[in-house]
N, C-alpha and C positions, 0 to 999 in steps of 0.2 A: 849324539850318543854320550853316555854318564858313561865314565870305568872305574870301579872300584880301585882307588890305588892304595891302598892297605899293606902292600909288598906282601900278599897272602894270596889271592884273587888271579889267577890267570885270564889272559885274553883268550876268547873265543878265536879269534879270526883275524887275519892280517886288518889292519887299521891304522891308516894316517894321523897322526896328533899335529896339528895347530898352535893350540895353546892346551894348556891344563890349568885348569882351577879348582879349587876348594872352596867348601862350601863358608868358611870364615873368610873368603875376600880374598888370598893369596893366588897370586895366578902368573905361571911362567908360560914363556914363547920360546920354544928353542929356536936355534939360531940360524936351522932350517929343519923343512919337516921330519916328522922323527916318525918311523914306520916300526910298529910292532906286531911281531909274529906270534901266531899263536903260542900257548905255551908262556910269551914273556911275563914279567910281573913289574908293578910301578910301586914305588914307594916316594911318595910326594910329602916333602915335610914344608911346608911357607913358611911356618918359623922361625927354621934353620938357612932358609932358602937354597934347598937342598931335593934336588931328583934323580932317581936311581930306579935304570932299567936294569933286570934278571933276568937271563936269554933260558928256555928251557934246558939249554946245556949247562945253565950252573955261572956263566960268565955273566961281569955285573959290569956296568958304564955308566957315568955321571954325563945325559945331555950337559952343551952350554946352552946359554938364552937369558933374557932377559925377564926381572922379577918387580911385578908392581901388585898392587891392591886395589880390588874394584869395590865399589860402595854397594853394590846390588848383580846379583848374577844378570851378566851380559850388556852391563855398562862402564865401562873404565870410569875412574876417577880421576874428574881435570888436575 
């Protein structure tokens, strides 16, 4: 499943996150599964290496996890 993480874009549906990646390579794991409810919103920056859930109530949280760069969607880089 792709999610818009724009921090604009609501989740349809409760959904487990993994990993998140971007489509320039950047790609975090939190540090365990990160479940978002409908309603939440993601704003993923790799750059900054910086991720931030928006709860529909307005409340915001920095997951932790770990940040690397993959060379091609759904292959990490040795």
């Amino acid at each position: 499943m792709r999610l818009a993480t724009g921090g604009v874009t609501p989740v349809l549906r409760l959904v487990m996150v993994n990993d998140l990646g971007e489509h320039d390579g950047y790609v975090c794991e939190p540090t365990s599964p990160l479940f978002l409810a409908p309603g939440d919103r993601i704003l993923f920056d790799g750059m900054k290496m910086n991720l931030t859930v928006t709860r529909a109530s307005g409340e915001t949280f920095s997951p932790t996890g770990r940040w690397g760069v993959r060379c091609s969607y759904g292959r990490p880089r040795p």
